[in-house]
C-alpha positions as CSV (number, residue, x, y, z in Angstrom):
1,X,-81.3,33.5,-61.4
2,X,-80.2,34.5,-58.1
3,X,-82.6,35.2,-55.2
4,X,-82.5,37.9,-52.8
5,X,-84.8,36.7,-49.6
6,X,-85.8,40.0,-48.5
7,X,-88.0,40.5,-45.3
8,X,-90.4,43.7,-44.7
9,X,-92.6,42.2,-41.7
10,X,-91.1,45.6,-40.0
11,X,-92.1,48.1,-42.1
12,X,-95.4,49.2,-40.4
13,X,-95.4,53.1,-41.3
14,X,-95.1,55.4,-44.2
15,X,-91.5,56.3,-44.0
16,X,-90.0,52.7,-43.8
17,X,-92.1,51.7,-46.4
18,X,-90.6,54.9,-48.2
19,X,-87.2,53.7,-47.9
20,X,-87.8,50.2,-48.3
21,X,-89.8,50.5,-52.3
22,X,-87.0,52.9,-52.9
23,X,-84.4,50.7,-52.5
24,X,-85.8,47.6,-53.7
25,X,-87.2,49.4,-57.0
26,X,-83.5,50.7,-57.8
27,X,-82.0,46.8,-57.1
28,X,-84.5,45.3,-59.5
29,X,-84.6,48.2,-62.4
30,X,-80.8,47.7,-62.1
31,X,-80.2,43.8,-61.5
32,X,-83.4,42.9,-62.7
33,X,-82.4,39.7,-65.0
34,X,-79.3,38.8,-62.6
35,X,-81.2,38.8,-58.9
36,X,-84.6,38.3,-58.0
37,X,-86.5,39.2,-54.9
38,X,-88.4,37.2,-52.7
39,X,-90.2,39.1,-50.4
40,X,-92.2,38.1,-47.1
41,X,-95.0,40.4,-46.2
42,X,-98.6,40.6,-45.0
43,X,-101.5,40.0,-47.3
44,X,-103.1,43.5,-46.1
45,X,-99.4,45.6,-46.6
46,X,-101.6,46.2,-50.3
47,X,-99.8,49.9,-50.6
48,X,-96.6,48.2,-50.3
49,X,-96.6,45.3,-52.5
50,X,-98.1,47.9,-55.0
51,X,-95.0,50.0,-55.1
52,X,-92.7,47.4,-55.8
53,X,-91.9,47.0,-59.2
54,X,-89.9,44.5,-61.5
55,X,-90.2,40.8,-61.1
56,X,-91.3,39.4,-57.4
57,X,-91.9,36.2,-55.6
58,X,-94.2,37.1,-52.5
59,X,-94.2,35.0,-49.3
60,X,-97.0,35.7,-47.0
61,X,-96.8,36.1,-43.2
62,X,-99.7,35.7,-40.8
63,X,-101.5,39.4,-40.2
64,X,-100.3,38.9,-36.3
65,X,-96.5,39.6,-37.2
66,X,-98.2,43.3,-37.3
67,X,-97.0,43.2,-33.2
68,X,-93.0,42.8,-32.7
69,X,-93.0,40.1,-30.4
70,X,-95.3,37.5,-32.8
71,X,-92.9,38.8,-36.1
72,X,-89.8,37.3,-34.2
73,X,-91.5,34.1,-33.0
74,X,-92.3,33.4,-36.9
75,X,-89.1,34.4,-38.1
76,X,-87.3,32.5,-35.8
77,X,-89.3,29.4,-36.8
78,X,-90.2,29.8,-40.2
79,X,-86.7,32.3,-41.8
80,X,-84.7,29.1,-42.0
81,X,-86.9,27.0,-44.1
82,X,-87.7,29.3,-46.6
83,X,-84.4,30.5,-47.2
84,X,-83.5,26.6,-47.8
85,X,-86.4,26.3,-50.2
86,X,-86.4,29.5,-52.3
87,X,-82.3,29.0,-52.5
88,X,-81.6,32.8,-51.7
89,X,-77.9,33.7,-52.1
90,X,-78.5,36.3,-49.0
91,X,-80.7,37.3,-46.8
92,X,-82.0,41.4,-46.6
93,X,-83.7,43.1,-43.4
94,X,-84.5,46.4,-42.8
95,X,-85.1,46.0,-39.0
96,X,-82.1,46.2,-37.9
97,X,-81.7,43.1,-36.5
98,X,-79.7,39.3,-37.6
99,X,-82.0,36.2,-38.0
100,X,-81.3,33.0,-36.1
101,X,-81.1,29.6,-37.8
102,X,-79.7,31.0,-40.8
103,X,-76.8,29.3,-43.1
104,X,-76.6,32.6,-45.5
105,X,-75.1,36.1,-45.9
106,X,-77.3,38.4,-43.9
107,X,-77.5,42.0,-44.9
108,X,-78.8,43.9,-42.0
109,X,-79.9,47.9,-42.7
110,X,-80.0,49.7,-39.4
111,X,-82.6,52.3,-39.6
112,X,-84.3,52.8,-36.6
113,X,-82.4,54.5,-32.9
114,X,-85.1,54.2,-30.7
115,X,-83.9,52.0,-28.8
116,X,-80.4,53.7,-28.4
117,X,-81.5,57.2,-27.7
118,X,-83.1,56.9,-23.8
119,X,-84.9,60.0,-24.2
120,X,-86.8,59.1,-26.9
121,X,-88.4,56.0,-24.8
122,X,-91.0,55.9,-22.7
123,X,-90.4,54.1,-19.0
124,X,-93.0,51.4,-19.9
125,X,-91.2,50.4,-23.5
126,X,-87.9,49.7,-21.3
127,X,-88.2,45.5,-21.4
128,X,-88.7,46.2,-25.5
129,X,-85.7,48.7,-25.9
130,X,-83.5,46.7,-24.2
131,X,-84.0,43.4,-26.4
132,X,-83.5,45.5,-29.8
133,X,-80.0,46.7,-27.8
134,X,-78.7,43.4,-27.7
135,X,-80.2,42.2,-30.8
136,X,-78.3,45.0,-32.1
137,X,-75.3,43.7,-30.9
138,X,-75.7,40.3,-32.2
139,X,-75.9,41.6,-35.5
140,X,-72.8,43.7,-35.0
141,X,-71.3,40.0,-34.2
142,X,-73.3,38.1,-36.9
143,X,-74.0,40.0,-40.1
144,X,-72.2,39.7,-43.0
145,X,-72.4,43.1,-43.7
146,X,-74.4,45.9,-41.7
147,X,-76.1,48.9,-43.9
148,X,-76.3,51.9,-41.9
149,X,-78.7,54.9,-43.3
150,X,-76.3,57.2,-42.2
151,X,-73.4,58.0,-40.1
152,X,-74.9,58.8,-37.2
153,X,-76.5,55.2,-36.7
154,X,-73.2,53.3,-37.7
155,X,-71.6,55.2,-34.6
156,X,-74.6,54.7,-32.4
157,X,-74.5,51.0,-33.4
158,X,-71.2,50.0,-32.6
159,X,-71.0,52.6,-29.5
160,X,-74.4,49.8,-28.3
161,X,-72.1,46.6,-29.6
162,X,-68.5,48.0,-28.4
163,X,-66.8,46.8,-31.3
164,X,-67.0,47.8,-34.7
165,X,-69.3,45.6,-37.6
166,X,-67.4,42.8,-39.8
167,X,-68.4,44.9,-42.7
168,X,-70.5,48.4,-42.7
169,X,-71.7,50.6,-45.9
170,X,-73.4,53.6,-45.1
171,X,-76.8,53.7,-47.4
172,X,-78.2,57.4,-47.4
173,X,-82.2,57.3,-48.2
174,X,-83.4,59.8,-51.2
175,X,-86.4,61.6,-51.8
176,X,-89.1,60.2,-54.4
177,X,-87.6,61.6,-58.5
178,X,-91.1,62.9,-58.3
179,X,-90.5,65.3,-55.4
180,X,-87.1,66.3,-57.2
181,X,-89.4,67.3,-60.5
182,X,-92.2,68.9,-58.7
183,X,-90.0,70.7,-56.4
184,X,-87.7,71.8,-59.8
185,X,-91.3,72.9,-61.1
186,X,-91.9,75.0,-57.8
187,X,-89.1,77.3,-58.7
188,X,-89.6,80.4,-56.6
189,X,-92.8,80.4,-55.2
190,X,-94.2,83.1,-53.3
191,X,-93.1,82.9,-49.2
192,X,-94.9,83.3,-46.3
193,X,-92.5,85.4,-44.7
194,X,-92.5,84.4,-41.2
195,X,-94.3,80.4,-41.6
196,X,-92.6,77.8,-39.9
197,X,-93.4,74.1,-41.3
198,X,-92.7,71.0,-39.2
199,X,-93.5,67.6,-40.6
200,X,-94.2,64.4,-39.6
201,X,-95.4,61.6,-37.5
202,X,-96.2,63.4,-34.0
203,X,-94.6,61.2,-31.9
204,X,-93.2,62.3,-28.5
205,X,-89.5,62.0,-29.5
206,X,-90.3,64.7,-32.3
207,X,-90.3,67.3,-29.2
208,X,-93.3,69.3,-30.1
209,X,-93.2,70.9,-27.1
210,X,-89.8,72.3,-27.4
211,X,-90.5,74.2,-30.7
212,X,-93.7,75.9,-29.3
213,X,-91.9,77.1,-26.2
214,X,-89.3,78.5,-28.9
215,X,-92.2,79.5,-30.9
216,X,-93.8,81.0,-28.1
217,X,-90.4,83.5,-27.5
218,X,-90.2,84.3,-31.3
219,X,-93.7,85.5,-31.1
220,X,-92.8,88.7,-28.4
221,X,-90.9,90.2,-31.2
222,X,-92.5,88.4,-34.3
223,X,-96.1,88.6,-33.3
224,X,-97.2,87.4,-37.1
225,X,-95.2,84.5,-37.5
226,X,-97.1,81.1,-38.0
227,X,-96.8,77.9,-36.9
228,X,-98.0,74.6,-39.4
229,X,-97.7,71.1,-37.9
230,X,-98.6,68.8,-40.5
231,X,-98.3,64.6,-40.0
232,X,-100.7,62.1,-38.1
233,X,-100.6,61.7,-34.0
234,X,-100.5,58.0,-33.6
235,X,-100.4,58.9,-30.0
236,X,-103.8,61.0,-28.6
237,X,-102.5,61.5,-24.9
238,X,-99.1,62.6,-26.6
239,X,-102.2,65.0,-29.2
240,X,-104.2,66.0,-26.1
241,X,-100.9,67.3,-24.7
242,X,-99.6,69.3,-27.4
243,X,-103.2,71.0,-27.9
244,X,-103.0,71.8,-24.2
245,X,-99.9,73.3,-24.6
246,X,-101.2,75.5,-27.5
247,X,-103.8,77.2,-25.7
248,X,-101.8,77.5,-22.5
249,X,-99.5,79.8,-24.3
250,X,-102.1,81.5,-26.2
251,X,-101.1,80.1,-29.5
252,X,-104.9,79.6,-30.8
253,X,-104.8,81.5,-33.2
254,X,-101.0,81.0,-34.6
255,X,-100.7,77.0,-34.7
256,X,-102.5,75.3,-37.3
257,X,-102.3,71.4,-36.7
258,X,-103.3,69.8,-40.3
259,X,-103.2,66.0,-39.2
260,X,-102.4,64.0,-42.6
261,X,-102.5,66.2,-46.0
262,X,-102.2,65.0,-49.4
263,X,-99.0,65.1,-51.6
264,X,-99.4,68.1,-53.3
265,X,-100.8,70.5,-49.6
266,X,-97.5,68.9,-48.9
267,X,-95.9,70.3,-51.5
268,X,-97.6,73.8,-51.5
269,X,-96.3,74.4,-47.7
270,X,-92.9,73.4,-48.1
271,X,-93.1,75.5,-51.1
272,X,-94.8,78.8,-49.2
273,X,-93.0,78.4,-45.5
274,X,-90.3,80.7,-44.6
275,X,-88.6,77.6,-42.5
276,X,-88.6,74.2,-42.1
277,X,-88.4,73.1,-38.0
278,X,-88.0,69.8,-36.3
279,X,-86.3,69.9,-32.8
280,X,-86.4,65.5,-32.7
281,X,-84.5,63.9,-29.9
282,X,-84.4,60.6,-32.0
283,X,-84.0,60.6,-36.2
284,X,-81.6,58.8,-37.9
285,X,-82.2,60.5,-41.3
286,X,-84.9,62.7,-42.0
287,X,-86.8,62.6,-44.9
288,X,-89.4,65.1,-44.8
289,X,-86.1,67.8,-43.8
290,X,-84.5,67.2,-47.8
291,X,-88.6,67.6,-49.2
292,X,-88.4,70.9,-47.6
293,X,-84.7,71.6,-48.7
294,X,-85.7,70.6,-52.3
295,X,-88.1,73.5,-52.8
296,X,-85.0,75.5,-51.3
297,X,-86.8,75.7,-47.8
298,X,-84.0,76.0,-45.1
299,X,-83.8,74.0,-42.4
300,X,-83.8,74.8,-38.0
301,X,-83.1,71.5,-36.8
302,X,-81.4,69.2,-33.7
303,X,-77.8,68.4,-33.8
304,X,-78.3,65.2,-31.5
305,X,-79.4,62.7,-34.3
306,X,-78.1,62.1,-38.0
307,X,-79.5,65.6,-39.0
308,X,-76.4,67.7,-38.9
309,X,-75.1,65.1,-41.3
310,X,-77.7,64.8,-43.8
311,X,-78.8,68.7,-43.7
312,X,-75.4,70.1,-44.3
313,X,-75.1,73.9,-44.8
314,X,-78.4,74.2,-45.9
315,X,-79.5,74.3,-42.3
316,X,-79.1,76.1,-38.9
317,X,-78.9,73.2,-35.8
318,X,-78.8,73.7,-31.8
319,X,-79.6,71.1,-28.9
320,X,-83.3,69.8,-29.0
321,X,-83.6,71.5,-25.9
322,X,-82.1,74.8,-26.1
323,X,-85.4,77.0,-26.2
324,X,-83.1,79.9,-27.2
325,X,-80.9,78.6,-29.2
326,X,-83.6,77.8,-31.2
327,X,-85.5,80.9,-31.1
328,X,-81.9,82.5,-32.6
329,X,-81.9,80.4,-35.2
330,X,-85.3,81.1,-36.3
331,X,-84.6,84.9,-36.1
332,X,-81.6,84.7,-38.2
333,X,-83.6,82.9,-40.9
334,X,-86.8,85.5,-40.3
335,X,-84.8,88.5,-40.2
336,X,-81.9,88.1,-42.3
337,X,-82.9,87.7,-46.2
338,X,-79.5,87.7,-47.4
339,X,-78.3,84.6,-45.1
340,X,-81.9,83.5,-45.8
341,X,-81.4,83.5,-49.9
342,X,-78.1,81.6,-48.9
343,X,-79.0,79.1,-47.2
344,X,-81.9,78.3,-49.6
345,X,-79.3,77.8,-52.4
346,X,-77.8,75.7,-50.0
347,X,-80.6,74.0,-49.3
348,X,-81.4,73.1,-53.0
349,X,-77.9,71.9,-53.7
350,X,-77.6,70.0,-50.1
351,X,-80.9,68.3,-51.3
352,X,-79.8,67.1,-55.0
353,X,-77.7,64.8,-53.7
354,X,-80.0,62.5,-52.2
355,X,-81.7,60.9,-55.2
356,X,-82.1,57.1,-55.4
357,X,-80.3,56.3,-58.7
358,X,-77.2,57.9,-55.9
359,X,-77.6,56.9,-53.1
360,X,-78.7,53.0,-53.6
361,X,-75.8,52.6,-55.5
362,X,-73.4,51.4,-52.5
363,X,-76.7,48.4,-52.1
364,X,-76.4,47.1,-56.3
365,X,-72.9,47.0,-56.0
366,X,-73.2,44.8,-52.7
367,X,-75.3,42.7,-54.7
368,X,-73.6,42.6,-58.0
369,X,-70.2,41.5,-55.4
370,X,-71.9,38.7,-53.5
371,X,-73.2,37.2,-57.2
372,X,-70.2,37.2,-59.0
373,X,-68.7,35.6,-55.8
């Protein structure tokens, strides 16, 4: 059998892990008797090594590899000898980055523009930002084939590297078949008329503070509208900030912050909210935006990252910035039922498309090539 080494020392949060399983489930359900995976991880990434399914061979890292700087050190000195001794046929990472030291096919999925987008980094993160930027370019030079997770990143990739990859396919990321069949079961639920939903992981980049300057505006002529931020702040300064914000502008009593809720709160509020809003400065896909568009829950969203791509016409998009622009976009959704009603059809249809039996197709039939070869 052939072996795919696969390394997910990276994934450290929810939404890579997301991505991650979904791919990896598809490759084994598909080329299960063909390719097997041999996957390095931590003994405590539990959650992780309990979504994977079909038949693995697990590798385990030291629990320091959690920190960026300690995962390259032990990939740098360990990668090589394991490939050698599981005799993988290629080599998978979702970190966007090549490995050193290795004699094999590297497949390199480019996920993450952090470091490409200054505005999403803070001043003290500058000595990090800049290694990714050239490891980014090495694997521009190196990798036998990049996998971008959208458009968007290809372009920001080689726009970092000058030059274009030896070989690129663009991967789009799907929502779980169990969202698609709960959000089918939703149907048309009753709306909130004037709720506005935003969620994730409230980092800075997601630009909470543009949204409730917006929201702030919408609120002289739409004095009940609502605001729900839902997702964790992995960031209490960036929290404290936010909160301070919210009573500044009066907003007590129209912002709800949730902090994590459970799959199916999730599911009621993107089933109840008038709009779904993220104003990010930094998103190469945008996962929790398609949840939303499933249950036919347009989108307001920023047209400086991969979302204008993946939210097609079932969204409304204007610069991260532009406090009115956005406040126009959230009228036209409020006020107008008609365009409303459209572009929630839209936002169903937009949606369908991203299912994983789809969109990791372009990934099996990498795989299937680089066997028969």
């Amino acid at each position: 059998m052939h072996k795919l080494l696969v390394n997910a020392l990276s994934v450290t949060n929810p939404s890579g892990r997301h991505v991650l399983l979904g791919h990896l489930n598809r490759l084994t359900e598909i080329l299960g008797n063909r390719c097997g995976l041999v996957v390095i991880c931590r003994k405590e990434m539990e959650e992780f090594q309990s979504g994977l399914t079909g038949r693995v061979e697990w590798i385990y890292a030291p629990a320091c590899t959690v920190r960026w700087w300690r995962r390259a050190v032990w990939e740098r000195i360990h990668l090589p000898r394991l490939a050698r001794r599981v005799g993988a046929f290629a080599y998978f990472t979702p970190n966007g980055m090549a490995a050193r030291g290795l004699n094999i096919p590297q497949l390199v999925f480019a996920q993450n523009p952090w470091a490409l987008v200054p505005s999403a980094r803070r001043r003290r993160d500058a000595v990090k930002a800049w290694l990714q930027r050239r490891a980014y370019r090495r694997a521009m030079r190196e990798a036998a084939v990049m996998i971008f997770n959208s458009r968007y990143m290809q372009q920001a990739y080689r726009k970092n590297a000058g030059v274009e990859e030896r070989r690129g396919v663009v991967v789009y990321q799907a929502a779980d078949e169990s969202t698609h069949i709960r959000a089918a079961a939703a149907g048309d639920s009753p709306r909130r008329p004037e709720q506005i939903l935003t969620v994730s992981i409230m980092a800075p980049h997601k630009n909470i503070e543009a949204l409730l300057c917006a929201f702030c505006r919408l609120r002289e002529t739409h004095p009940q509208s609502r605001l729900v931020l839902a997702g964790s702040w992995p960031d209490p300064a960036y929290e404290w900030t936010i909160r301070t914000q919210v009573t500044r502008l009066g907003l007590g009593d129209a912002v709800e912050f949730t902090g994590f809720v459970t799959r199916e709160r999730l599911d009621q509020l993107y089933a109840e909210s008038r709009i779904f809003c993220l104003m990010s400065r930094c998103e190469s896909f945008g996962i929790p935006a398609i949840e939303a568009q499933l249950f036919g829950t347009p989108v307001v969203t920023s047209t400086v990252c991969a979302m204008p791509e993946i939210g097609g016409e079932g969204g409304l998009f204007c610069d991260p910035d532009d406090i009115v622009g956005i406040v126009e976009a959230l009228k036209t959704l409020i006020e107008d039922d008609p365009e409303w009603r459209r572009r929630s059809q839209l936002a169903r249809e937009n949606a369908d498309r991203f299912e994983w039996s789809r969109c990791s197709r372009p990934l099996i039939d990498l795989c299937m090539e680089m066997i028969r070869d």
